[in-house]
One Martini backbone bead per residue (centre of mass of N, CA, C, O) as a GRO file, in nm:
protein
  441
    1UNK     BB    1   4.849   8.685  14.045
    2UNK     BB    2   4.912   8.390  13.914
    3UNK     BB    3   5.182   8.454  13.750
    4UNK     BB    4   5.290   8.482  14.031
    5UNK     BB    5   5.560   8.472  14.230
    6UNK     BB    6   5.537   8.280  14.581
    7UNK     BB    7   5.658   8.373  14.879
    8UNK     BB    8   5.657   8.223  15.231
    9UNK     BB    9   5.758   8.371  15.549
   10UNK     BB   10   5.679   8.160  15.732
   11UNK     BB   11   5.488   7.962  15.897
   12UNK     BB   12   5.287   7.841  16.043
   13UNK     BB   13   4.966   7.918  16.117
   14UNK     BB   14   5.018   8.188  15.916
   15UNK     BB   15   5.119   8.047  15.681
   16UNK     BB   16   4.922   7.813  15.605
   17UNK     BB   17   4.648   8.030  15.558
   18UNK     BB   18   4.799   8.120  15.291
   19UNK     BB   19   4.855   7.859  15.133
   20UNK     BB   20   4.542   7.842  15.191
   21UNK     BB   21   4.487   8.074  14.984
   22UNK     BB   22   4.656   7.986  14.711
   23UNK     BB   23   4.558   7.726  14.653
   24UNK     BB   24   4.230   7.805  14.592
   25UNK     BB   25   4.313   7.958  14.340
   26UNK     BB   26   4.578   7.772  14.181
   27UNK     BB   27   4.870   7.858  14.367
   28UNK     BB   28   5.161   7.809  14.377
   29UNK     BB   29   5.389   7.773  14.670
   30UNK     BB   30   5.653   7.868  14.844
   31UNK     BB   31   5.850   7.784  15.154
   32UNK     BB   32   6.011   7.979  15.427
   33UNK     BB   33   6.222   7.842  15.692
   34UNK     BB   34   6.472   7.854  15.941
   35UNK     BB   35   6.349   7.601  16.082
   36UNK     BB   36   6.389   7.296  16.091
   37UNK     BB   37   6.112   7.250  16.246
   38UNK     BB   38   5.836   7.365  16.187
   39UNK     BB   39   5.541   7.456  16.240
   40UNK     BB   40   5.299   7.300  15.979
   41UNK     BB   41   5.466   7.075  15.813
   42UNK     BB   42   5.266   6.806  15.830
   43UNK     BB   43   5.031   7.018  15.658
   44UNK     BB   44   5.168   6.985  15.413
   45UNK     BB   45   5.152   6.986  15.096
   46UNK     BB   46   5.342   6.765  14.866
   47UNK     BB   47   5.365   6.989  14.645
   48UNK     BB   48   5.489   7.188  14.886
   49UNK     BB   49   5.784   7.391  14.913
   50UNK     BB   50   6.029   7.358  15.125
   51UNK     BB   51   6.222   7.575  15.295
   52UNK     BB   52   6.540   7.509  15.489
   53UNK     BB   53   6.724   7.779  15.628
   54UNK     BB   54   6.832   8.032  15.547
   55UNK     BB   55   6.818   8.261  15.386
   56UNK     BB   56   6.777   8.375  15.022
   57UNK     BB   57   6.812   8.699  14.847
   58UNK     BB   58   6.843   8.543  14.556
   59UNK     BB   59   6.603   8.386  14.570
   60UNK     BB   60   6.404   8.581  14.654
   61UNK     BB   61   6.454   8.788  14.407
   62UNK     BB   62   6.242   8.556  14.209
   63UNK     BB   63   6.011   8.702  14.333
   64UNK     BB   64   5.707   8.892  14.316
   65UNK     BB   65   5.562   8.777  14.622
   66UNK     BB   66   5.577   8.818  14.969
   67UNK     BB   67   5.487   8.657  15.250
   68UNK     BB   68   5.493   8.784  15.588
   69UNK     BB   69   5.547   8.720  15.863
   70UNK     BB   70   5.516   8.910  16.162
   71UNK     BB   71   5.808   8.770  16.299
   72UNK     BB   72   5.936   8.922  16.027
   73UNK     BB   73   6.179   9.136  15.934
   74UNK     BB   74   6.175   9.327  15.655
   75UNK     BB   75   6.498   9.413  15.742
   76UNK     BB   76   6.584   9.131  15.609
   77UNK     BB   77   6.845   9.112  15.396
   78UNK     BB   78   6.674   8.940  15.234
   79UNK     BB   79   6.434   9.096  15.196
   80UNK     BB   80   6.556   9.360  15.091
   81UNK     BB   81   6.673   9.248  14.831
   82UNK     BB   82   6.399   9.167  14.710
   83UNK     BB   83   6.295   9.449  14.682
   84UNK     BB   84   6.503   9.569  14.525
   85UNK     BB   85   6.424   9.348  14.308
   86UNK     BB   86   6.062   9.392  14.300
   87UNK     BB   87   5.937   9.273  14.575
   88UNK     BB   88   5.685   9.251  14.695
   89UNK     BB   89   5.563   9.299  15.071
   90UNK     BB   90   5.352   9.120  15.258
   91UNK     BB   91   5.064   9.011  15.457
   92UNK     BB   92   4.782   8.854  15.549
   93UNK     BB   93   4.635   9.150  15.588
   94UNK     BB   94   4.631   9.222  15.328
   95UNK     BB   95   4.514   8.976  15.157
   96UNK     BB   96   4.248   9.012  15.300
   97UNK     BB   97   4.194   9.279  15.209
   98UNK     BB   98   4.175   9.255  14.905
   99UNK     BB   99   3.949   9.021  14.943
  100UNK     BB  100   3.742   9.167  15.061
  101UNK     BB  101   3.762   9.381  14.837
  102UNK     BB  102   3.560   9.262  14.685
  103UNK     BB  103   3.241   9.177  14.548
  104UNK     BB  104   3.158   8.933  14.715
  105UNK     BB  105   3.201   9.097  15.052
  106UNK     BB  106   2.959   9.284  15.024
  107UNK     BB  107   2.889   9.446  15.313
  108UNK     BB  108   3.100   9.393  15.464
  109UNK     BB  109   3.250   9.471  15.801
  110UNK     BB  110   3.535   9.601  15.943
  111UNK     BB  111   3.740   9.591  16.233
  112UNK     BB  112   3.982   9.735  16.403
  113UNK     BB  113   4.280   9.644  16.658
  114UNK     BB  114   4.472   9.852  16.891
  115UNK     BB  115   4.776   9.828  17.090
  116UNK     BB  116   4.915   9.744  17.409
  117UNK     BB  117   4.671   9.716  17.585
  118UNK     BB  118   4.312   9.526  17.555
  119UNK     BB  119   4.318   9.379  17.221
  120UNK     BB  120   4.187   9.153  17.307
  121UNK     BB  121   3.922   9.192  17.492
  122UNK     BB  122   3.803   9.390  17.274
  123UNK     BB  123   3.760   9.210  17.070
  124UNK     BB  124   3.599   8.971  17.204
  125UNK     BB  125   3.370   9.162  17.325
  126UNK     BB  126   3.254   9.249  17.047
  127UNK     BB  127   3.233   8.915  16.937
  128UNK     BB  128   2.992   8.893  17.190
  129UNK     BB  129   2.804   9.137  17.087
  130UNK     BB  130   2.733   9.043  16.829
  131UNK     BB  131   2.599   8.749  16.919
  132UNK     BB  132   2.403   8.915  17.067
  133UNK     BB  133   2.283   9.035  16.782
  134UNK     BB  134   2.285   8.849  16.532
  135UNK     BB  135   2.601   8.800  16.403
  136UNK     BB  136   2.793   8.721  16.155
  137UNK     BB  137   3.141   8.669  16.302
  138UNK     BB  138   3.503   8.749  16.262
  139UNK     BB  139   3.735   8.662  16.491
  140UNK     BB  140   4.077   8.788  16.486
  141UNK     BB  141   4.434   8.766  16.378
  142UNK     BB  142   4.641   8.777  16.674
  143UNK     BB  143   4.370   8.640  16.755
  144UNK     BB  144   4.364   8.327  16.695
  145UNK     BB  145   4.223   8.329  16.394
  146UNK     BB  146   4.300   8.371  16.082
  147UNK     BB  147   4.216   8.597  15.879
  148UNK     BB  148   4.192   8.396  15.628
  149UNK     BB  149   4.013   8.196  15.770
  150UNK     BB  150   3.749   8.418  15.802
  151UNK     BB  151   3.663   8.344  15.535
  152UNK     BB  152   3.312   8.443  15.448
  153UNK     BB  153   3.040   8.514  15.286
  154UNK     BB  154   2.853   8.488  15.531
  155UNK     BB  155   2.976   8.746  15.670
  156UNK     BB  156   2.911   9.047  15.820
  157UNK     BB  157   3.153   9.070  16.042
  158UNK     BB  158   3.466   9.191  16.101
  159UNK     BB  159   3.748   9.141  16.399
  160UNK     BB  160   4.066   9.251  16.408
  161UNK     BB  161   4.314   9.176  16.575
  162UNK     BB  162   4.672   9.427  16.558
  163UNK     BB  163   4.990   9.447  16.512
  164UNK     BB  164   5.272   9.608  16.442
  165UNK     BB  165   5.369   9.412  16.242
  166UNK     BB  166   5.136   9.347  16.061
  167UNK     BB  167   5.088   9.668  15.957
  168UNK     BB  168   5.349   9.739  15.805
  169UNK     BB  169   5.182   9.511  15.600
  170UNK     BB  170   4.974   9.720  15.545
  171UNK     BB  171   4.674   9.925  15.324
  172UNK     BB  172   4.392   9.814  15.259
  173UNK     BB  173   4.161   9.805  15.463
  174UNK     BB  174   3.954   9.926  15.534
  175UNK     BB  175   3.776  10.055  15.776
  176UNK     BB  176   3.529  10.144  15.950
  177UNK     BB  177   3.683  10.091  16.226
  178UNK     BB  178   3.947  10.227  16.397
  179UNK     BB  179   4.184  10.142  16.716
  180UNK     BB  180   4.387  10.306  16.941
  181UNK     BB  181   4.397  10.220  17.313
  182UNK     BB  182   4.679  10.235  17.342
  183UNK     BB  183   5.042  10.363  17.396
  184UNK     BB  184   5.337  10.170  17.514
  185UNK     BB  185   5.615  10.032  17.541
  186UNK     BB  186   5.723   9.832  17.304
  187UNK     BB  187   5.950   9.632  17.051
  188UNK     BB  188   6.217   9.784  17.050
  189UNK     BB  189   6.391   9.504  16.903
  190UNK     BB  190   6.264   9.600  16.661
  191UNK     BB  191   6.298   9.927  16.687
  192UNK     BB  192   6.510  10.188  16.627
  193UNK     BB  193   6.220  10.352  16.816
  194UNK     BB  194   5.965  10.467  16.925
  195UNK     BB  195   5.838  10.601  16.733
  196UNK     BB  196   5.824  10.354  16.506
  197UNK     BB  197   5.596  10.226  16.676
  198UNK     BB  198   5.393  10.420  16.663
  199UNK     BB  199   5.364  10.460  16.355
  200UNK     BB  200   5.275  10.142  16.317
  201UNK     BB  201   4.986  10.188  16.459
  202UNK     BB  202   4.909  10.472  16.266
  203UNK     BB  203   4.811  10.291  16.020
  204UNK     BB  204   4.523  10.196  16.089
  205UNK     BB  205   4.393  10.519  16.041
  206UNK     BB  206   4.458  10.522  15.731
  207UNK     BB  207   4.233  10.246  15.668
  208UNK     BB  208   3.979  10.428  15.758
  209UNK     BB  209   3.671  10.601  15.820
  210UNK     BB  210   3.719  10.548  16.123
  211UNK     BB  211   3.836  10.699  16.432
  212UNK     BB  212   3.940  10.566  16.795
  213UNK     BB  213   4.030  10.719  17.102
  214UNK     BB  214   4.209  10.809  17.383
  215UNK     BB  215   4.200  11.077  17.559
  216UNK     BB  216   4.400  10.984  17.786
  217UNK     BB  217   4.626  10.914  17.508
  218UNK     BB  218   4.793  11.107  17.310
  219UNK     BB  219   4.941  10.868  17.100
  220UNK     BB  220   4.610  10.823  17.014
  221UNK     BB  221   4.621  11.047  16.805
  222UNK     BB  222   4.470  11.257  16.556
  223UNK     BB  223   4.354  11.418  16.250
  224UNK     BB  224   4.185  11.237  16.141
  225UNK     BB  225   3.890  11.220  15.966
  226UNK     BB  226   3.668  11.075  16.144
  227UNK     BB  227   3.597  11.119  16.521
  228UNK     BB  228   3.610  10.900  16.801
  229UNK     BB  229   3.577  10.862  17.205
  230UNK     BB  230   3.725  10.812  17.502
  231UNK     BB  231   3.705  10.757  17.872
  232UNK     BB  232   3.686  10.903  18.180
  233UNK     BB  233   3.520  11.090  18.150
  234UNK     BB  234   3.193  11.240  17.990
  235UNK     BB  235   3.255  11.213  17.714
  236UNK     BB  236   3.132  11.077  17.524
  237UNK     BB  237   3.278  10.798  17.581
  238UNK     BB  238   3.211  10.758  17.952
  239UNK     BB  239   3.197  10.877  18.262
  240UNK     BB  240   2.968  10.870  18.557
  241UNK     BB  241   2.816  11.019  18.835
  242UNK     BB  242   2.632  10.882  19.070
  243UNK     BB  243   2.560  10.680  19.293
  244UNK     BB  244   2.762  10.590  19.111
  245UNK     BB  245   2.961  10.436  18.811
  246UNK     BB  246   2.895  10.502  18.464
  247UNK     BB  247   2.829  10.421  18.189
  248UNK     BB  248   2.867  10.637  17.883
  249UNK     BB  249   2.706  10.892  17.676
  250UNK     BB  250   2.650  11.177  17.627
  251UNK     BB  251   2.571  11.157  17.959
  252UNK     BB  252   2.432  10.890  17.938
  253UNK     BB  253   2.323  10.587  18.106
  254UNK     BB  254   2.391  10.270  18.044
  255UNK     BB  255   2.578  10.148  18.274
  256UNK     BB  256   2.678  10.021  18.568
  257UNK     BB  257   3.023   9.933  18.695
  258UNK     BB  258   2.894   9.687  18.884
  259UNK     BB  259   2.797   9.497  18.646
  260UNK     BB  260   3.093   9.429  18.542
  261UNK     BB  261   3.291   9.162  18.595
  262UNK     BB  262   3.492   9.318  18.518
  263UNK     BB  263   3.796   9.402  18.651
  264UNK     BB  264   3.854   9.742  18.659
  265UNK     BB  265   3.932  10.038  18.485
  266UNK     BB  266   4.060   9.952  18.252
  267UNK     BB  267   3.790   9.754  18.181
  268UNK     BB  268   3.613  10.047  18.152
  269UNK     BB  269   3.765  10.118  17.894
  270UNK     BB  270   3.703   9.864  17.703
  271UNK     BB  271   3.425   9.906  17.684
  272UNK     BB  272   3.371  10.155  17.595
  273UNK     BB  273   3.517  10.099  17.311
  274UNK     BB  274   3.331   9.863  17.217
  275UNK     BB  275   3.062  10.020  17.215
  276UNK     BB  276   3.166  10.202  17.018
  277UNK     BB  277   3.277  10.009  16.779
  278UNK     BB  278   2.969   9.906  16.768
  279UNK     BB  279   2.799  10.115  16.663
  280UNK     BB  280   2.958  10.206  16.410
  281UNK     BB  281   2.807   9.859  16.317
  282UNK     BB  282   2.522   9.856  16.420
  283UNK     BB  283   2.499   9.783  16.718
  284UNK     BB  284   2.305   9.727  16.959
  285UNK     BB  285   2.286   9.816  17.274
  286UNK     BB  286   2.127   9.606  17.428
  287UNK     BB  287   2.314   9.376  17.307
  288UNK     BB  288   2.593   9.476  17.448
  289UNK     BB  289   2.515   9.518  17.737
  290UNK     BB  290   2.445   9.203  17.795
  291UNK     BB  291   2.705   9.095  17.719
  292UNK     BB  292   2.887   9.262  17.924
  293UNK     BB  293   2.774   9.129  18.184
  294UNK     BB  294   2.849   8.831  18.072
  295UNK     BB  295   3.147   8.887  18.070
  296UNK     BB  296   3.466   8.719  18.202
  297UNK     BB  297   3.691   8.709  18.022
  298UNK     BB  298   3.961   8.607  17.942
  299UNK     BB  299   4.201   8.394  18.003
  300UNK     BB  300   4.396   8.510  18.254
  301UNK     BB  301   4.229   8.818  18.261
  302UNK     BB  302   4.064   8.925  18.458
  303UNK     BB  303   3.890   8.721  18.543
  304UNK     BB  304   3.633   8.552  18.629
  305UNK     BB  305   3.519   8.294  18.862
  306UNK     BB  306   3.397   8.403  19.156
  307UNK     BB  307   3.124   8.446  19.432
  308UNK     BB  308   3.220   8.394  19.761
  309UNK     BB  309   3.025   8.549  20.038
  310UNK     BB  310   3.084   8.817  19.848
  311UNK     BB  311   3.344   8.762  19.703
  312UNK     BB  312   3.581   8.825  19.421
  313UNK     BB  313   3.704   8.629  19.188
  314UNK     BB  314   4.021   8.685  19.025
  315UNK     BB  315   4.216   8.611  18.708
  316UNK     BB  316   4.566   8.719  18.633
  317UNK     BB  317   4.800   8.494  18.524
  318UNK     BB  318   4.912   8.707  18.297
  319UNK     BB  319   5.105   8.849  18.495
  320UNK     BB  320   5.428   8.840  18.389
  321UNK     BB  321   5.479   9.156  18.478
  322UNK     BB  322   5.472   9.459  18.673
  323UNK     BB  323   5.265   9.611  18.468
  324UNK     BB  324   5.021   9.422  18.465
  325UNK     BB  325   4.986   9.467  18.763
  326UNK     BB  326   4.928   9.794  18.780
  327UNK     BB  327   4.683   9.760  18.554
  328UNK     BB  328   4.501   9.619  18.748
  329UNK     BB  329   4.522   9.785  19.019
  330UNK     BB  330   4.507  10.070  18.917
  331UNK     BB  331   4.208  10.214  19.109
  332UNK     BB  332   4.034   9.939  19.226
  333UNK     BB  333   3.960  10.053  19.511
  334UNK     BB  334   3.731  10.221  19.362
  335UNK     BB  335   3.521  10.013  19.241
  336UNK     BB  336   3.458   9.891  19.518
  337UNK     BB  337   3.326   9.868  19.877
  338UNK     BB  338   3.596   9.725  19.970
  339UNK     BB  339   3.862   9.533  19.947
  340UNK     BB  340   4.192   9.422  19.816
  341UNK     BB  341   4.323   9.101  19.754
  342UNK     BB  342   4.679   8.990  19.708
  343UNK     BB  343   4.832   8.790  19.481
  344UNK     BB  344   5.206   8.718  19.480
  345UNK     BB  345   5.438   8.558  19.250
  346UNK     BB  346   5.748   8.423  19.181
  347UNK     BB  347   5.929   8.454  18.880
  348UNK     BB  348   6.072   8.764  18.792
  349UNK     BB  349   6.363   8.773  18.594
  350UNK     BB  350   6.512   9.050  18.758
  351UNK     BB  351   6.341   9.258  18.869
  352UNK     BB  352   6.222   9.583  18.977
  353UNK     BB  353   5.974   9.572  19.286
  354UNK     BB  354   5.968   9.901  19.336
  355UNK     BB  355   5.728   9.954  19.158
  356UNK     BB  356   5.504   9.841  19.321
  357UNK     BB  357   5.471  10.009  19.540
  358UNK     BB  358   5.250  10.257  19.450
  359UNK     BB  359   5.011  10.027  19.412
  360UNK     BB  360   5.017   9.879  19.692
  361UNK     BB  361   4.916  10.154  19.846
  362UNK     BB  362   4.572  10.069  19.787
  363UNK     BB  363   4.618   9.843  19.986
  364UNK     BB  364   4.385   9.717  20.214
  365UNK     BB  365   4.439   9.461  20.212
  366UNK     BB  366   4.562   9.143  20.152
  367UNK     BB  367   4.943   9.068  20.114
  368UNK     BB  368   5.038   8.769  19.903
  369UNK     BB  369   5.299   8.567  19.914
  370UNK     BB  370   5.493   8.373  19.657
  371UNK     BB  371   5.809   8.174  19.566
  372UNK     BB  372   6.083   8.269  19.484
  373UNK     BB  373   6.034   8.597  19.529
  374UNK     BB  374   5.859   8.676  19.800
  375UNK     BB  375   6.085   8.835  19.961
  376UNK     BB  376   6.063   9.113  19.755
  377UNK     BB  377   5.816   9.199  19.754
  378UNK     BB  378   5.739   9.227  20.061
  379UNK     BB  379   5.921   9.464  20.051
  380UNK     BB  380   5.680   9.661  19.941
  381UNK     BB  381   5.536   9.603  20.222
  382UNK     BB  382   5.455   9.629  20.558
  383UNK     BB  383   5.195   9.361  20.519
  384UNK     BB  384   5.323   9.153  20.401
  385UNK     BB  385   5.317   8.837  20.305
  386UNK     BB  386   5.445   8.433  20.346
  387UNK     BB  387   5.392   8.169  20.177
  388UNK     BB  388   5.426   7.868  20.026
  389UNK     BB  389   5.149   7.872  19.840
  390UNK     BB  390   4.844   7.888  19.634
  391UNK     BB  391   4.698   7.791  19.886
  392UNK     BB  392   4.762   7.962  20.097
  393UNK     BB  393   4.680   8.192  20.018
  394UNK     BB  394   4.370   8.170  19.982
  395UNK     BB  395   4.313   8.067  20.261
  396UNK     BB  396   4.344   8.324  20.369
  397UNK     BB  397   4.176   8.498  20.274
  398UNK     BB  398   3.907   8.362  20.301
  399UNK     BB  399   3.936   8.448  20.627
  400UNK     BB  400   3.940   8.781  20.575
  401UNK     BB  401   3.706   8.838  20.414
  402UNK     BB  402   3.434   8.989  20.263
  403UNK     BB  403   3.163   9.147  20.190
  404UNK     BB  404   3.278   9.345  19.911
  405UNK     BB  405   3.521   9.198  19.793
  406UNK     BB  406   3.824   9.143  19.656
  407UNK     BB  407   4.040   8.889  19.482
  408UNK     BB  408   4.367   8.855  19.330
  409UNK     BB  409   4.558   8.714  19.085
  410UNK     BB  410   4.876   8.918  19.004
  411UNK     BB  411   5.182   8.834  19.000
  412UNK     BB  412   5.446   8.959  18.821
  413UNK     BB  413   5.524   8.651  18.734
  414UNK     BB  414   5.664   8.389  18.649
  415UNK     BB  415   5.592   8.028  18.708
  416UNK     BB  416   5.814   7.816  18.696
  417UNK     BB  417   5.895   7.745  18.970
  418UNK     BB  418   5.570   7.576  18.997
  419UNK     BB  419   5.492   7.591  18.668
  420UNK     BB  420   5.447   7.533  18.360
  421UNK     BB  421   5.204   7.759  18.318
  422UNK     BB  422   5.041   7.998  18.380
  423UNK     BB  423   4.759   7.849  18.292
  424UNK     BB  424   4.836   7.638  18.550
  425UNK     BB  425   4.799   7.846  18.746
  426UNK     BB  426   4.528   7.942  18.700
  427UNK     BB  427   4.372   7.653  18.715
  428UNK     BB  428   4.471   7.615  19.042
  429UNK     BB  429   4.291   7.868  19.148
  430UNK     BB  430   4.036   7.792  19.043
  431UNK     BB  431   3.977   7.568  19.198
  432UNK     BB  432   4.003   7.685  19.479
  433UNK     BB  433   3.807   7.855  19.472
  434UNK     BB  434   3.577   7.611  19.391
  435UNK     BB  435   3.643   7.450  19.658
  436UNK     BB  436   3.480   7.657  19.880
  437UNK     BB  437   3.193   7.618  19.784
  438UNK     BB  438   3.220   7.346  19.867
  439UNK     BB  439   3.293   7.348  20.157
  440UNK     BB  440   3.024   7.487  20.241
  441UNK     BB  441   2.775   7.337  20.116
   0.00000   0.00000   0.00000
């Protein structure tokens, strides 16, 4: 690899992480982003040569290796010529992936973790799980830091979430489990079709030693052995009815899930996930079940607030989209013993609200709407109520729920209209919230 010429396509965080992975080896690389100032400019070092402006097929076509960004499609003309003239095309989860497999990294072991929805909490509740096992662990990829800076000797396990354009770009991976927790449409504008988007999650398969599937959605099943699954029913990792539902192992129970603060169905499904893919890298089951309970899930994704007065609140605030909220609210009110009180709006972005009406029809409890959308929201349930701001929204719920209910922020909405962003929209739902317990305190 020394001898050959590099060129690093798009800068960004993980472009850095390329460049500072071939530094270190003693191999300089250029680097082309087509943007202005591209973030991690000034991060450069000064003999790193910067190409800034269109691609040229033709400059690229003199390099024998280019690494690609992942949010650059490999179909770029540009990109595309270079390839014709003989130019490998990879990406930084490649990189990793090759010096993994080096003998210096002998004995780690790797799981990788795929899906349209779910695969940062599973991934983070894993590296949760390892870390309570007093495993020294590497989690990364698609989420937090670049798979190429985890890259250390003393790391015993790695867990990289992959999205379908990383994949793209990757041959190599050889994991121990590699999982797609579900696939349902998403970035069409990259693919010329639904199927291409398919097949570039199922390459995950492909580069694995072991595959879990998800019972329940059949685009994530494979004929690859060996295999295992999860799901709703009772088969290997899934749910069983005592008392109450349990998670459970080949019907044997782990978990009751009123254990878990993650709420919904959807987060007990990620948990049976989580549990399964950390079996297979030989985490103990008590150690993975103890993070478990202690999870509160990632920042603004049904995160777990607080408990007051019997009443729990979750913040979803990055539901910025209609899908998201479905998949919070689905099935909720089966997993609690009281009512679940909803509040939802913000800036639509010219949705069309009439998707809430089925999901909506599960409530129970109040639906409180607010912000630029409020009054389309609130036409598709007929006791939906429209205040005026996220203060007013919580101080009503907090008046109606009672003991055994939960209260959930799910916008369906993106927040400009009133927030900086979904993230500042969650962090004030947050203060009222803890601002409950110390009122009564």
């Amino acid at each position: 690899m020394i001898s050959k010429r590099v060129a690093i396509i798009g800068l960004g965080v993980t472009g850095l992480s390329c460049v500072t992975f071939f530094n270190n080896k003693g191999i300089d690389v250029t680097v082309f982003d087509t943007r202005s100032n591209p973030p991690g400019k000034d991060k450069l070092d000064i003999n790193t040569e910067l190409v800034i402006g269109p691609l040229s097929g033709t400059r690229l076509a003199s390099f024998d290796l280019l690494v690609v960004s992942p949010g650059i499609a490999i179909a770029t003309p540009a990109i595309a010529k270079a390839i014709d003239a003989g130019a490998e095309v990879v990406g930084d989860i490649e990189l990793f992936a090759r010096e993994l497999a080096t003998p210096a990294y002998q004995g780690a072991k790797l799981v990788t973790i795929t899906g349209s929805n779910g695969k940062s909490t599973v991934t983070t509740l894993l590296g949760e799980m390892a870390s309570y096992a007093g495993v020294n662990v590497g989690v990364g990829g698609n989420i937090g830091v670049p798979a190429l800076d985890l890259l250390s000797l003393d790391k015993q396990l790695y867990i990289l979430e992959l999205s379908s354009f990383q994949l793209e770009t990757t041959e190599s991976l050889n994991a121990d489990v590699s999982t797609i927790l579900n696939i349902s449409e998403d970035h069409l504008d990259r693919y010329p079709n639904y199927q291409a988007y398919i097949d570039a999650k199922h390459k995950i398969y492909t580069q694995s030693k072991m595959c879990l599937i998800n019972r329940d959605d059949t685009l994530t099943y494979t004929q690859q052995q060996p295999q295992i699954s999860f799901g709703f029913d009772h088969s290997e990792f899934g749910l069983i009815q005592q008392d109450e539902p349990f998670l459970a192992q080949n019907q044997q129970p782990l978990l009751p899930c009123s254990a878990i603060k993650l709420s919904g169905k959807h987060n007990w499904m990620n948990a049976l996930a989580a549990l399964a893919l950390g079996q297979q890298v030989g985490l103990p089951m008590d150690s993975m079940l103890a993070a478990l309970q202690a999870y509160t899930g990632l920042n603004h994704r049904c995160e777990f607030v607080a408990e007051h007065q019997g009443v729990r609140w979750i913040n979803d605030s990055k539901a910025t989209n209609i899908g998201a909220t479905q998949a919070a609210l689905f099935g909720l009110s089966e997993t609690i013993p009281g009512k679940v009180h909803v509040i939802l709006g913000g800036d639509g972005k010219g949705a069309d609200f009439t998707e809430l009406a089925n999901v909506l029809t599960e409530i129970k409890g109040q639906i409180v709407c607010f912000g630029r959308d409020a009054a389309l929201i609130a036409e598709q349930h007929p006791a939906a109520i429209i205040v005026d701001d996220l203060a007013q929204a919580v101080a009503h719920i907090a008046k109606q729920a009672t003991s055994g209910d939960l209260a959930i922020l799910t916008p369906a909405c993106a927040s400009l209209d009133m927030y900086k962003n979904f993230m500042a929209r969650g962090e004030h739902f947050m203060q009222l919230v803890k601002a409950l317990a110390e009122a009564s305190a």
